[in-house]
Residue, then its C-alpha position, 0 to 999 in steps of 0.5 A: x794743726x786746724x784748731x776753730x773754736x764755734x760759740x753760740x752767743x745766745x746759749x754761751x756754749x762753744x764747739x770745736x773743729x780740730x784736725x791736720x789741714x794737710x792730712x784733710x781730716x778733722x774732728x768736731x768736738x761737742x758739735x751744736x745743734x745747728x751743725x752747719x757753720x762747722x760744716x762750712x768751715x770744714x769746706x773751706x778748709x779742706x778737711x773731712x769731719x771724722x768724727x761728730x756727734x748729733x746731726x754730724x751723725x744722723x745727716x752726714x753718716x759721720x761716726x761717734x765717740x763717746x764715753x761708756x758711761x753716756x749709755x748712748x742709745x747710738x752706735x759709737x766707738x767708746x772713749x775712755x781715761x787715756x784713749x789717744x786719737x790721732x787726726x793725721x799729725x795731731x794727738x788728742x788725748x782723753x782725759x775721763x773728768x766727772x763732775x758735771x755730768x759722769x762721763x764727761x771727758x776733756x781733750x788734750x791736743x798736741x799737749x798744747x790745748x786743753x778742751x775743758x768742755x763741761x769742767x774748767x771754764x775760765x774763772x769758773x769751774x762747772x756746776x755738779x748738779x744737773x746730773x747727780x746729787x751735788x755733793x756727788x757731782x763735786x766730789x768726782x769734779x775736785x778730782x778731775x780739776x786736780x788732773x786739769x790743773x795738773x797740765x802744763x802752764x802754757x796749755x791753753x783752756x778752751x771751754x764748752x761754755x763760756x759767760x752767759x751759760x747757766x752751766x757757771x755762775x761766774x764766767x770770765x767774759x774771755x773765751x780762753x785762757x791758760x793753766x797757769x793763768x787758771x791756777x793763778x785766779x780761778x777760785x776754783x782751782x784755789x781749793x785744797x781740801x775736797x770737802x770744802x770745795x763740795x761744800x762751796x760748789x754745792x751750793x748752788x744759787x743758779x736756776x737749773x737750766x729749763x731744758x736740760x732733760x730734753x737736751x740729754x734725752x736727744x744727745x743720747x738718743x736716737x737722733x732727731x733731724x733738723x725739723x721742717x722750717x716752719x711756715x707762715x700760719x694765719x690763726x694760732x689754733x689752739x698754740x700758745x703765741x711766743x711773741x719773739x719781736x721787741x717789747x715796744x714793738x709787742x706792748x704797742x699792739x700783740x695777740x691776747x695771750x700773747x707771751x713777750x721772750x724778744x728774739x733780738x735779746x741775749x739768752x732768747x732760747x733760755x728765758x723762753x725755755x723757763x717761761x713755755x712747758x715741755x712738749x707746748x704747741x708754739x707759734x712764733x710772732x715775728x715782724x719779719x720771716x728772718x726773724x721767725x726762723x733766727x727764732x726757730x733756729x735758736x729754740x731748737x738748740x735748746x731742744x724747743x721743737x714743738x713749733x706749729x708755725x709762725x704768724x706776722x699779724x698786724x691786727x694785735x689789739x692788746x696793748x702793755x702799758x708801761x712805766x719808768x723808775x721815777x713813775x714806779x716810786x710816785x705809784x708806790x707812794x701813791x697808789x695800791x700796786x703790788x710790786x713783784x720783783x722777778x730776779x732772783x731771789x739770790x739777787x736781792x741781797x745786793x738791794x730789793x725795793x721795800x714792799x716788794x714782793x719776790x717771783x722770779x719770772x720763770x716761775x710766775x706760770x706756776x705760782x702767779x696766780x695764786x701769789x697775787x691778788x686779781x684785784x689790785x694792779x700789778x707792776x713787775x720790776x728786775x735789774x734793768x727791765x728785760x725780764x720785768x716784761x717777759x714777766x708781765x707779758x705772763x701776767x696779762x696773759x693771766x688776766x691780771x691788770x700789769x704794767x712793766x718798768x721796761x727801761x731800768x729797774x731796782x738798780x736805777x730805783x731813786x727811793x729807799x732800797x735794801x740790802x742785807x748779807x745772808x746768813x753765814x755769808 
């Protein structure tokens, strides 16, 4: 058997290439936008993809299988509860499981893997309600957890997404595990009645992944082809700039208007995702062409096409100033600042700094200019300062006077911080 697991680090999500090496045939099991590792893979080893998804389709003329209920606007070849696929000596049975999304199915290979995709993940189970009202969502998915826990002990779990997704709350940091292991520590496999599981499962704190309408209108079609590599341009023209270079880098010296996502940083596509409106004109702000087009490679993946070009102008004026947690707790005790605390509101309840006042940063475009006083300095906080300046490249863009506590944050704070437990919590 050829079994490659392919994880996407940025976004948390894995592909598969399974197949019988001596047969020379393979199948890609939720294929990435960017198709080409698993091509070269396949290459080395010798194996025809036989069946994919996306690119694999439109670029390689490689068929589809997908379940009815995707109402996929592409030929394919329909799966459903039970079909049995044979990869020369290598079985994969279907396994139809509902819950994140309805037609989602999982694979069973050899009877010794178990590709879980959208529905077990290791120490987590897949959030209902990206496609369906939640309860609905987490009814149909107690019932196909119930069919995966089912497997035998020493099938392995190999998932769709691993720590870092936002399509799970609670991810183990381990890309793969086993049934029994699952059974044994998953806390959602310790459920016995489905109205509690809907009850907790439901409850979702998560923000929704920012393009997930996009990404369903592509998966189901018709397919959209890798776009051009973008060029270098010398005047934005009207786009908005996505400065994707360090934040030092950008609050030394960037664009006016300019917002700050580092290319280098984790979840790149997602937190740019949350900050630029679907269908934004976006040029690129990069230090170097590679990490443009790392950029551009990484948005696309999250449906991010819309890109006009990319600059590396050195004449960038506007600088960012910035302050540490001890600067932060003289400036609170000393001058009129507004502090905006831009995690979560869900994570306040381990400890937020009194005063402070709750945005989360992928919010701030919409509801910053009018939560906020233009007359008083602002100065944006989270956990450790990644998404406090993400959060004050938006603000100065909005004309407000901001500084950014870019190394540390609440959780290195030396003065008062509360924490409170919600209630029924």
């Amino acid at each position: 058997m050829l079994f490659r697991q392919f994880v996407n680090d940025d976004l948390g999500c894995a592909s598969y290439l399974v197949g019988d090496e001596h047969a020379g045939i393979a199948v890609a099991v939720d294929p990435p936008y960017a198709v080409e590792p698993l091509l070269d893979d396949a290459s080395r080893h010798g194996v025809r993809i036989l069946s994919g998804h996306g690119r694999l389709a439109l670029e390689h003329g490689i068929p589809v299988r997908v379940h009815s209920l995707a109402e996929a606007a592409f030929a394919h070849d329909p799966l459903e509860d039970r079909t049995e696929i044979e990869v020369g000596d290598v079985l994969i049975r279907t396994i139809h499981t509902p819950g994140h999304r309805p037609e989602h199915c999982a694979f069973v290979v050899d009877e010794l893997i178990a590709l879980t995709g959208d529905s077990l993940f290791v120490g987590d189970a897949a959030r209902p309600d990206l496609a369906v009202a939640a309860r609905e969502g987490a009814r149909d998915l107690f019932t196909s957890l119930e069919r995966l826990a089912a497997l035998g002990d020493d099938v392995e779990v190999y998932p769709g997404h691993v720590a870092g997704s936002l399509c799970g709350g609670n991810m183990s940091p381990d890309r793969c595990s086993t049934i029994a292991r699952e059974r044994t520590t998953n806390p959602a496999l310790h459920f016995t009645d489905v109205q509690a599981f809907v009850l907790e499962s439901a409850s979702i704190s998560a923000p929704r992944p920012p393009t997930t309408e996009r990404v369903v209108a592509i998966n189901r079609g018709p397919w959209l082809a890798r776009p051009d590599v973008p060029n270098e341009l010398h005047d934005p023209v009207g786009a908005t700039v996505l400065d994707v270079r360090p934040f030092a880098v950008y609050a030394a010296g960037h664009l006016h208007g300019a917002i700050n996502v580092p290319e280098e940083s984790s979840s790149f596509a997602t937190r740019a995702g949350f900050v630029l409106a679907a269908g934004e004109r976006v040029a690129l702000h990069a230090r170097t062409r590679a990490e443009a087009l790392s950029a551009a490679r990484k948005l696309w993946a999250v449906g991010i096409l819309e890109l006009d070009g990319y600059l590396m102008e050195e004449q960038a004026p506007e600088t960012l100033a910035v302050v540490d947690v001890d600067e932060l707790k003289r400036l609170l005790e000393t001058a009129d600042v507004q502090l905006v605390d831009v995690r979560e509101s869900s994570e306040r309840d381990d400890g937020y700094i009194p005063g402070s006042k709750n945005i989360p940063y992928r919010l701030l475009r919409k509801l910053g200019p009018g939560a906020l006083e233009r007359s008083r300095p602002v100065v944006t906080v989270c956990e450790s300062g990644a998404r406090a300046t993400i959060a004050a490249s938006l603000l100065q863009r909005d004309g407000f006077d901001v500084r950014a506590v870019a190394e540390g944050g609440v959780a290195t704070f030396a003065g008062d911080v509360v924490s409170f437990r919600r209630c029924g919590a």
